[in-house]
C-alpha positions in Angstrom: -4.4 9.5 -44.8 -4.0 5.9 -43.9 -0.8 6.6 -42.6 -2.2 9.2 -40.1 -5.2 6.9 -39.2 -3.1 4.1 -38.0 -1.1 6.5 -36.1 -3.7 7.7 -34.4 -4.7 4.3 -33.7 -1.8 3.3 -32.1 -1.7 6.5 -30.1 -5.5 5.4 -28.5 -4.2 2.4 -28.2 -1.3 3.4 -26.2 -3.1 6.0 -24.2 -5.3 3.4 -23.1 -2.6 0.6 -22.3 -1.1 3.2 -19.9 -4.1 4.6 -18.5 -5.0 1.2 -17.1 -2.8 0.2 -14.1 -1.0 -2.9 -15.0 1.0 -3.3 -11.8 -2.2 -2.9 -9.7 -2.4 -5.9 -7.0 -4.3 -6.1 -3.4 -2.1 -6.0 -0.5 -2.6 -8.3 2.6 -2.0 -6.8 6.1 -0.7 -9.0 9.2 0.5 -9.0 12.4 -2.2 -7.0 13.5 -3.4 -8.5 17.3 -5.7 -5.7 18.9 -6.4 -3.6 15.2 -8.3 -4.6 12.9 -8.7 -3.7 9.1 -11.7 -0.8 10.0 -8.8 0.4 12.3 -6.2 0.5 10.3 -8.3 2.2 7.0 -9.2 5.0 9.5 -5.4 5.8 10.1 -5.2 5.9 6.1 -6.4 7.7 3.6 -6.7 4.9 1.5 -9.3 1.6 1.2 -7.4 -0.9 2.5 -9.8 -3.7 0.4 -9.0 -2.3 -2.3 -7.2 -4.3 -5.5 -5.6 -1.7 -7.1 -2.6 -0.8 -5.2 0.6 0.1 -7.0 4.3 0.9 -5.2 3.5 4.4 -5.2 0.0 4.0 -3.3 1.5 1.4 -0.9 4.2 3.7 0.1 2.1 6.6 0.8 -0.2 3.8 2.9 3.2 2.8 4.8 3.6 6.7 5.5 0.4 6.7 6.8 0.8 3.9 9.5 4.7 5.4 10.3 2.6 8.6 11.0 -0.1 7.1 13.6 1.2 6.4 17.4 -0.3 2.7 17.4 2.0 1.3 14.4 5.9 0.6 15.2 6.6 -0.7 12.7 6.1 -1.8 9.1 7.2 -4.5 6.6 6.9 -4.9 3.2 7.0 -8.1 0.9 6.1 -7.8 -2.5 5.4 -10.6 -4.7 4.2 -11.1 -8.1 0.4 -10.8 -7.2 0.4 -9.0 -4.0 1.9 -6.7 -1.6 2.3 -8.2 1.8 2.1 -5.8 5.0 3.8 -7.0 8.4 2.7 -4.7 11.1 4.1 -4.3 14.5 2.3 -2.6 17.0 3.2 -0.5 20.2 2.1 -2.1 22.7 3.2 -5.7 21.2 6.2 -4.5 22.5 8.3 -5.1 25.5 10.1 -2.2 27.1 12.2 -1.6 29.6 12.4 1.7 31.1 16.0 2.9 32.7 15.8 5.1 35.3 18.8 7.2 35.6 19.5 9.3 39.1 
């Protein structure tokens, strides 16, 4: 019965190791000039102060912004205690327009 009690053990153990999210880290979003944060959490699904992003949440988030028509584009950095978000927006861009006759 010892046997199966340290088992058992080990198993809570390992359910709870896993069910915590060890690669959890805030991100930090720049480049943004006429957005702000409020803005750019109402084009996500997701709290953007939140600390507990993983790769699979910050992807999602990058979808997201792809998805609106004020983001063109977006950068990711990751480092060991944070993911770092570059934004460029539409109308920080120059473009010229070619008419053809």
């Amino acid at each position: 019965m010892q046997i199966n009690n340290s088992i058992f053990q080990s198993f809570v153990f390992l359910i709870f190791f896993f069910n915590t999210n060890i690669f959890a880290k805030p991100i930090y979003i720049d480049g943004i000039s006429k957005l702000n944060l409020s803005d750019i959490e109402v084009l996500t699904d997701f709290d953007i102060y939140s600390n507990d992003y993983d790769i699979i949440k910050v992807n999602e988030l990058i979808k997201d912004l792809y998805n609106s028509d004020l983001i063109y584009d977006v950068k990711l950095t990751e480092t060991d205690d944070l993911f770092s978000i570059l934004i460029e927006e539409y109308y920080n861009r120059k473009y010229i327009y070619k008419w053809k006759y």
